[in-house]
N, C-alpha and C positions, 0 to 999 in steps of 0.2 A: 241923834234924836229920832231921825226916822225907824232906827232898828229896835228903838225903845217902844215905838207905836205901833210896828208891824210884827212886834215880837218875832223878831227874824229867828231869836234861837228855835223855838218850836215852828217853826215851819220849816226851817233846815232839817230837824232831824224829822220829820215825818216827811218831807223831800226825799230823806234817807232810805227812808223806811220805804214808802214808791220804789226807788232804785231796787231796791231789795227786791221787794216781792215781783216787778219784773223780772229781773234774773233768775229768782226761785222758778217763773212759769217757764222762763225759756230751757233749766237746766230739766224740770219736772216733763217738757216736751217732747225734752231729746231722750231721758228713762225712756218716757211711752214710745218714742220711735224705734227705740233700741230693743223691746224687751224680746226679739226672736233671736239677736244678733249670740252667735258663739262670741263666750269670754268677753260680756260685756261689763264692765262695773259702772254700775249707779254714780251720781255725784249728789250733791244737796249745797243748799246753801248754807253757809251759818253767818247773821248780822245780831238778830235779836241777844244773842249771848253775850258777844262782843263790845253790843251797847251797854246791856246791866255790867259788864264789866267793866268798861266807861266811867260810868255813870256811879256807881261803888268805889272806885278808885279816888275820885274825885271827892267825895266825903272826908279822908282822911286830910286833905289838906287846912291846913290853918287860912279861915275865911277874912275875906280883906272886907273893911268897915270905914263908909264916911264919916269923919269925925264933922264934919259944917256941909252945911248946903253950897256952899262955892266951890266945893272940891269937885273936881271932872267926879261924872259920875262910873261906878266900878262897869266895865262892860267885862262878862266873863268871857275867856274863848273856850269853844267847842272844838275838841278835837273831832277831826273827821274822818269816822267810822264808816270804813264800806263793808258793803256784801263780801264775801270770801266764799269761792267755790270750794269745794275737796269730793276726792273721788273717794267711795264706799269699798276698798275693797277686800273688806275683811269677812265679807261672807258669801257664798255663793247657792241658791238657788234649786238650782237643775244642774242635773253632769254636765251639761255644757258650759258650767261654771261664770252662767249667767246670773246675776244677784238681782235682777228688778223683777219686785210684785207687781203686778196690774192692779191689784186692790189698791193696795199700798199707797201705790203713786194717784190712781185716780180719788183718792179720798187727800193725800196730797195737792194735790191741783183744786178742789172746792174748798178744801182752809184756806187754800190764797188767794184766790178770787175771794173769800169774805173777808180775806186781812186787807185787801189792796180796796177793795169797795169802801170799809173803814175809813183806812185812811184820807182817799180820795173826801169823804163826808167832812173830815175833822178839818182839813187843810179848805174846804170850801166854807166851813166855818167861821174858823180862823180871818178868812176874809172876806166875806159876810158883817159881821163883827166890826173889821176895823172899818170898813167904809160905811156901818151906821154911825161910826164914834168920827169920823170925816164931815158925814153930811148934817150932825147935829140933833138925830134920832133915839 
């Protein structure tokens, strides 16, 4: 009942989504620390992909329906989608077969600051919301 109120699915996956974009900044850090390093290859995150992939997958399935109000009600589960690193190293750069742009990455690094700021807004929302629907507002 409670996970019905707090809508726990959507705060889990934008919890998610958090996890993400931290790891995006720490792997985005270490590019920028790295971009003098000889033979260095980039990495990136990928989550968002793996969600719509998730989240499309899940469409195909045949949807369960209460037939009466006294049946438990359906709670769906979410599988749990993380961040996945992977390293880039299919191209390189400079002769020194170094592959990280400084453009690149620093235009990299201010998309996720405004994905992570996002999210951070939707999930303060989210709870905002249910403690008016608490306090009777």
């Amino acid at each position: 009942m409670l996970d019905q109120i707090m809508n726990a699915t959507a705060i889990n996956v934008l919890g998610r989504g958090l996890q993400a974009a931290n790891l995006r900044h720490a792997v985005i850090s270490n590019n920028i620390a790295n971009v003098n390093t000889p033979n260095f290859k980039k990495s990136e995150v990928v989550f968002e992909s793996l969600l719509a992939e998730q989240m499309t997958n899940d469409t195909k399935k045949l949807a369960m329906v209460r037939t009466r109000d006294k049946h438990l009600p359906i709670v769906k589960e979410q599988g749990l989608v993380s961040p996945q690193m992977q390293e880039d190293g299919t191209t390189s750069m400079r002769t020194d077969n170094n592959n990280v742009d400084i453009d690149i990455e620093m235009a990299e690094l201010a998309k996720n600051n405004v994905y992570y700021n996002a999210l951070s807004r939707q999930i303060g929302g989210n709870i905002n919301d249910t403690k008016m629907v608490i306090r009777g507002q």
